[in-house]
PAKOL-884092 format. One record per residue (C-alpha): residue number from 1; x, y, z; residue in one letter. Coordinates in Angstrom, 1 decimal. Last residue first. Example, Ala and Ser with C-alpha at 12.3 -4.5 7.8 and 13.67 -1.06 7.14 Angstrom:
REM residues 2
<rec num="2" u="13.7" v="-1.1" w="7.1" residu="S"/>
<rec num="1" u="12.3" v="-4.5" w="7.8" residu="A"/>
This chain:
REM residues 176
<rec num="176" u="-38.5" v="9.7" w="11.5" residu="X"/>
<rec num="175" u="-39.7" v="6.8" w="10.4" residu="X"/>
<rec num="174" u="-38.1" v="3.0" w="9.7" residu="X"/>
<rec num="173" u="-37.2" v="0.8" w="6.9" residu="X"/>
<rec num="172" u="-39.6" v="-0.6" w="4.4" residu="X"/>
<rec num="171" u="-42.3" v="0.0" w="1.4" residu="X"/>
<rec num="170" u="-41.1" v="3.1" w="0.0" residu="X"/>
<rec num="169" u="-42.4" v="3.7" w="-2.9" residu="X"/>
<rec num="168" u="-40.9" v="2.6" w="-6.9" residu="X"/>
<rec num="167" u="-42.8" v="3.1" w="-10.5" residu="X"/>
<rec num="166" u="-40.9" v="1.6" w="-13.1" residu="X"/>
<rec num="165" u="-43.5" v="-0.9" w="-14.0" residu="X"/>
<rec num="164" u="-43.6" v="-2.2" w="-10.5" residu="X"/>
<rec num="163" u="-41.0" v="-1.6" w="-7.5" residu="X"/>
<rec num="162" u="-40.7" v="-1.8" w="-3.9" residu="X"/>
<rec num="161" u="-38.5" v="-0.1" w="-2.0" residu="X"/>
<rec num="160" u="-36.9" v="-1.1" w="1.8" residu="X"/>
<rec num="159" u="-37.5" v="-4.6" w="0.9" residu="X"/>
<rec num="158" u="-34.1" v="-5.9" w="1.1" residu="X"/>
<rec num="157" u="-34.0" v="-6.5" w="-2.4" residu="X"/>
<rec num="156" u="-35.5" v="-3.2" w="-3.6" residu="X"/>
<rec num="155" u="-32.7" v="-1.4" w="-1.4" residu="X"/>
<rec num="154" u="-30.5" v="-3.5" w="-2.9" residu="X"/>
<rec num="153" u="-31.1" v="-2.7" w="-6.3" residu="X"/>
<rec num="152" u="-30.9" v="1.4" w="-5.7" residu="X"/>
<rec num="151" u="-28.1" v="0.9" w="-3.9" residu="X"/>
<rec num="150" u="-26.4" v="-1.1" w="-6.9" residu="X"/>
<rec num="149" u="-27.7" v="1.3" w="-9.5" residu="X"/>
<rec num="148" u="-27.0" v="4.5" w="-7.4" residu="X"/>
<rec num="147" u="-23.0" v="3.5" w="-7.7" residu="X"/>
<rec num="146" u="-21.5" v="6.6" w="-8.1" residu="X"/>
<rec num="145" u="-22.7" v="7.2" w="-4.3" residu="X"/>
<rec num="144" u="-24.5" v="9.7" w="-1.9" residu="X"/>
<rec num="143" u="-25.3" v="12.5" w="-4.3" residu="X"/>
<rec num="142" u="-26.3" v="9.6" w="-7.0" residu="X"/>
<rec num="141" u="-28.9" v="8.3" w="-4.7" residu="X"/>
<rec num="140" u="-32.2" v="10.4" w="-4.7" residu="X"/>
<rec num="139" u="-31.4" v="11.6" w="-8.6" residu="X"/>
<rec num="138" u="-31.3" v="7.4" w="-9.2" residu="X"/>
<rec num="137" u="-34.4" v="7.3" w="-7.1" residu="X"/>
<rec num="136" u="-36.0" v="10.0" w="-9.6" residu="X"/>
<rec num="135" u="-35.0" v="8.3" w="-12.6" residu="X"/>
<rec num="134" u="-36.8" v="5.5" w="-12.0" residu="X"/>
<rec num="133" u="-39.8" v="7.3" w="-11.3" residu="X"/>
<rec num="132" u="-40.9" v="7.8" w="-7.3" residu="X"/>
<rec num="131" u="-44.5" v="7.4" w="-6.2" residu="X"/>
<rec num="130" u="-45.0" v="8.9" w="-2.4" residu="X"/>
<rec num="129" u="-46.3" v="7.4" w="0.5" residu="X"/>
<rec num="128" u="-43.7" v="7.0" w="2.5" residu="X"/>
<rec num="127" u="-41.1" v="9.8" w="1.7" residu="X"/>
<rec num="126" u="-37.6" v="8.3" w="0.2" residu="X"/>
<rec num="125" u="-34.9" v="9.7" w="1.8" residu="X"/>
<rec num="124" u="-35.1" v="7.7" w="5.1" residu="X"/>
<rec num="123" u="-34.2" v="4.4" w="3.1" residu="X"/>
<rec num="122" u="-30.9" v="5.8" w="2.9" residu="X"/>
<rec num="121" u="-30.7" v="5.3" w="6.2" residu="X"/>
<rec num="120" u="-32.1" v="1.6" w="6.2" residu="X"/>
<rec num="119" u="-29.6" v="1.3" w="3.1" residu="X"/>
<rec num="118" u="-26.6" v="2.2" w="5.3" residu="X"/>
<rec num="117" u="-27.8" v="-0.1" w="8.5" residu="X"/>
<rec num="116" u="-28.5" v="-3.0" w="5.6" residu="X"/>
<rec num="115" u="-24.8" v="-3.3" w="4.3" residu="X"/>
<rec num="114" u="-23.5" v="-3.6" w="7.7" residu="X"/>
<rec num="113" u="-25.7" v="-6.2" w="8.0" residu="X"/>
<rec num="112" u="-25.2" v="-7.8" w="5.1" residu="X"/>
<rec num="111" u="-20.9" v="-6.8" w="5.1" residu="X"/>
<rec num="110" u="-19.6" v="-6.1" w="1.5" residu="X"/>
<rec num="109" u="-20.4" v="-2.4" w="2.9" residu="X"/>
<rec num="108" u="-21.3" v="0.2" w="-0.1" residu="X"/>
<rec num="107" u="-18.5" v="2.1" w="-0.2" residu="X"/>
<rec num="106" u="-16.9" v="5.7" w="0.6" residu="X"/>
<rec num="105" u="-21.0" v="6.9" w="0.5" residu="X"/>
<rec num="104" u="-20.6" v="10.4" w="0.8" residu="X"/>
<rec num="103" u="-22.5" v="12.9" w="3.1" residu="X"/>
<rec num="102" u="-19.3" v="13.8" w="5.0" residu="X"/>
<rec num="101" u="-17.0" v="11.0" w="4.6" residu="X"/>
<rec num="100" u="-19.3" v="8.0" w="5.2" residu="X"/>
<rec num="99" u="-18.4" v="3.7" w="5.7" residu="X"/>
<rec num="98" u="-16.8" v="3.7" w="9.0" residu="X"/>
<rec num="97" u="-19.4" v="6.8" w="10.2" residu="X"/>
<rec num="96" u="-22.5" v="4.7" w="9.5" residu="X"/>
<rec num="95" u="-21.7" v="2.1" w="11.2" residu="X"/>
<rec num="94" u="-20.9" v="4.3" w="14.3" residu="X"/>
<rec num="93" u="-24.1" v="5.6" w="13.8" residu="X"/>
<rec num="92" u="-26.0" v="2.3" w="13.4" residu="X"/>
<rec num="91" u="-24.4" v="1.6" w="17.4" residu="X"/>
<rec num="90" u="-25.8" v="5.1" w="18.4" residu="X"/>
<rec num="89" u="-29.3" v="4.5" w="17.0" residu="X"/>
<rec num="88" u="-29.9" v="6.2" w="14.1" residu="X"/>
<rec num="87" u="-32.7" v="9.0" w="13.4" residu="X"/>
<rec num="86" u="-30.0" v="11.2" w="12.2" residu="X"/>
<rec num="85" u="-26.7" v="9.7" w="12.1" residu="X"/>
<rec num="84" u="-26.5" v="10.9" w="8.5" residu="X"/>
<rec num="83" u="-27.8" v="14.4" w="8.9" residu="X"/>
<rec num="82" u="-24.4" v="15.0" w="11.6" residu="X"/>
<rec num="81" u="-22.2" v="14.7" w="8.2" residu="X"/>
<rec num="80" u="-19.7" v="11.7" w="8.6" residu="X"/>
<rec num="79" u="-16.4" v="12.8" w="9.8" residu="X"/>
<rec num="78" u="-14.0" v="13.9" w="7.6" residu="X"/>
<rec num="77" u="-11.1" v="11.3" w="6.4" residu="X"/>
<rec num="76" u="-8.1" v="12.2" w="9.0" residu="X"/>
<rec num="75" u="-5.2" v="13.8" w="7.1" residu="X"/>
<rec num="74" u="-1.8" v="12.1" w="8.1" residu="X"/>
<rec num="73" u="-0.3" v="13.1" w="11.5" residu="X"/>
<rec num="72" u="-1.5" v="10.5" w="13.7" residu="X"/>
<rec num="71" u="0.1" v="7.8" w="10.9" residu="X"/>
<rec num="70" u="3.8" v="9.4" w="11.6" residu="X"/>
<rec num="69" u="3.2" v="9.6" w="15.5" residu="X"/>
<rec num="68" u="2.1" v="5.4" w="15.3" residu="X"/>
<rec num="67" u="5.1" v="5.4" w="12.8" residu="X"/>
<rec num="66" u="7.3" v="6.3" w="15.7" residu="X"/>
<rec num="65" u="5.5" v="4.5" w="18.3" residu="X"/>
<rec num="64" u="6.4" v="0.9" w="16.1" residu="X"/>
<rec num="63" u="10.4" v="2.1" w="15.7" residu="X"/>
<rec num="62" u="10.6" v="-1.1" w="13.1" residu="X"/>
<rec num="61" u="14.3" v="-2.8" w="14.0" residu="X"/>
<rec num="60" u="17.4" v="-2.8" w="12.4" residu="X"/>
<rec num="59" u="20.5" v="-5.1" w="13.4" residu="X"/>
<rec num="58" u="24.0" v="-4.3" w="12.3" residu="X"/>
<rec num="57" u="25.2" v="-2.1" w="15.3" residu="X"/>
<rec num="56" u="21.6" v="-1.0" w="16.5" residu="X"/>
<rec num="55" u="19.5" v="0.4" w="14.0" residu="X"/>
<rec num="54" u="15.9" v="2.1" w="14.7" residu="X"/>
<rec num="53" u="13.5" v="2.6" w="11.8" residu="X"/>
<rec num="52" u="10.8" v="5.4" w="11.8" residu="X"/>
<rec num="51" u="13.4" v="8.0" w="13.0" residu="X"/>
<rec num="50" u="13.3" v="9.8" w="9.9" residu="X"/>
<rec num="49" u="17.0" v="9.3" w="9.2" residu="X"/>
<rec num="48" u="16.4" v="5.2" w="10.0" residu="X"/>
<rec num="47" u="14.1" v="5.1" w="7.2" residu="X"/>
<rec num="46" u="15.7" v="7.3" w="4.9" residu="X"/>
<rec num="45" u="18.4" v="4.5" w="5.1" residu="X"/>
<rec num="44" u="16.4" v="1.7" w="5.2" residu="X"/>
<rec num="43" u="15.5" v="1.3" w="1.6" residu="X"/>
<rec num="42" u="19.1" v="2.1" w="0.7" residu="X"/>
<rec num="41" u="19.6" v="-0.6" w="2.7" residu="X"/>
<rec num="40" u="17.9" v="-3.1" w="1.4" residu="X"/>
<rec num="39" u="18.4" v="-2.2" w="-1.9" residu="X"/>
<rec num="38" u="22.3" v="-2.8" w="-0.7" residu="X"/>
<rec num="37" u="21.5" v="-6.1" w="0.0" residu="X"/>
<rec num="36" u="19.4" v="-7.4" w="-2.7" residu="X"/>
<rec num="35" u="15.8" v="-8.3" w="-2.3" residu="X"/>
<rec num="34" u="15.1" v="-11.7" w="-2.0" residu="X"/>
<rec num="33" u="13.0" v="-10.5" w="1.0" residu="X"/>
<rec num="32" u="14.3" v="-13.3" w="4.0" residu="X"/>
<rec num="31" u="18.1" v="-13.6" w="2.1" residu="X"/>
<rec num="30" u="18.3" v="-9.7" w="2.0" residu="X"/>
<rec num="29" u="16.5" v="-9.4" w="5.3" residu="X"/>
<rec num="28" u="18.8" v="-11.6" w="7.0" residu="X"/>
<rec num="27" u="21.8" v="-10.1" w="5.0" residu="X"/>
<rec num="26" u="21.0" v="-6.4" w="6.2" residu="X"/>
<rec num="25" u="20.5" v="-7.4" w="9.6" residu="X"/>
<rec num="24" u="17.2" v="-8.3" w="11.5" residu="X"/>
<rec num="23" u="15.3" v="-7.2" w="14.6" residu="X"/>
<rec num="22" u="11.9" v="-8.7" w="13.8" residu="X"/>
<rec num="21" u="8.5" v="-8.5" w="12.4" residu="X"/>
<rec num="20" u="8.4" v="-5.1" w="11.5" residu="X"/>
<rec num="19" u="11.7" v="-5.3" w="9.2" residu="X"/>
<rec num="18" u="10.6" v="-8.0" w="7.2" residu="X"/>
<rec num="17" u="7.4" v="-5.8" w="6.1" residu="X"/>
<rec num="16" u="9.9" v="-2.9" w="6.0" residu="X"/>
<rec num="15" u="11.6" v="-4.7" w="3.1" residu="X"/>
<rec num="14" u="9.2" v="-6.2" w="1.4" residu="X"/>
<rec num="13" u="7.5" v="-2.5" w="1.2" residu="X"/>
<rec num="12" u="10.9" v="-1.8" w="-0.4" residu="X"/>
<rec num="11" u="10.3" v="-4.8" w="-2.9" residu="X"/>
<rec num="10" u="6.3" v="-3.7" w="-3.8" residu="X"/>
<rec num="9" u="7.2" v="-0.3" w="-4.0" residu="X"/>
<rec num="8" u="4.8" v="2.3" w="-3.2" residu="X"/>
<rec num="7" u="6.5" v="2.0" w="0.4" residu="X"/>
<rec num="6" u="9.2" v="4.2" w="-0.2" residu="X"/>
<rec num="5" u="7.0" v="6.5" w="-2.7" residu="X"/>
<rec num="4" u="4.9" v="7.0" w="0.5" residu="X"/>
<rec num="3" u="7.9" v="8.1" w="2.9" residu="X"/>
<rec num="2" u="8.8" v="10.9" w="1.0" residu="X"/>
<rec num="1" u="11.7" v="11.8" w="2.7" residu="X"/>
């Protein structure tokens, strides 16, 4: 069963919405999904094969522990790289490791202050003292995220860089 093309659709994933909430029939979840009854079922069908969907006479339930064993199996994203944590605290580390897959920036947090643990660590790549060009901060962030503009920007507006006539230094964040 490909279980991921099941849900891909906006009327199956209806389906076993409905079906999470509540033991239902066919009909209920029909009437409760506007989705018609035997697309209901044919949803639920590979469903209840795979074990992820439990039927009892006309009634069908979500099997919760069965998905729980379904989700445990799916690739984990990789850890973030040990040099990220580096010169973290423990709490900034686990910040760290909800928004980095390896050395990779997934996203830049919408979060402020999740926002600002992740650009006082990239703050750490900049060398105090020294005069970066534009161009060089955007080599300095691009590894980490497409976005380098955006990090680049906040780390200026947080005061972690500083910048005049295209020159930028660090100005902010901690030492390690």
């Amino acid at each position: 069963m490909d279980l991921l093309r099941t849900l891909l659709e906006p009327s199956r994933l209806a389906v076993v919405g409905a079906v999470a909430l509540r033991w239902a029939s066919a009909d209920d979840l029909a009437t409760s999904t506007g989705v018609r009854r035997r697309d209901v079922v044919r949803t639920l069908a590979p469903l209840v094969q795979a074990g992820l969907v439990t039927r009892e006479g006309e009634r069908y339930r979500l099997d919760e522990a069965a998905w729980r064993s379904v989700s445990q199996q799916l690739p984990q994203a990789a850890p973030p790289h040990p040099r990220i944590a580096f010169g973290m605290t423990s709490d900034e580390a686990d910040v760290l490791g909800r928004f980095f897959t390896g050395q990779r920036l997934t996203e830049i947090p919408a979060s402020w202050s999740k926002r600002l643990v992740v650009l006082e660590r990239l703050a750490l790549e900049f060398e105090p003292g020294r005069r970066y060009t534009e161009a060089e901060v955007n080599a300095l962030l691009a590894p980490f995220h497409d976005d380098y503009a955006s990090l680049r920007r906040h780390l200026v507006d947080e005061g972690l860089l500083d910048r005049d006539r295209g020159v930028f230094w660090r100005s902010g964040g901690r030492v390690v």
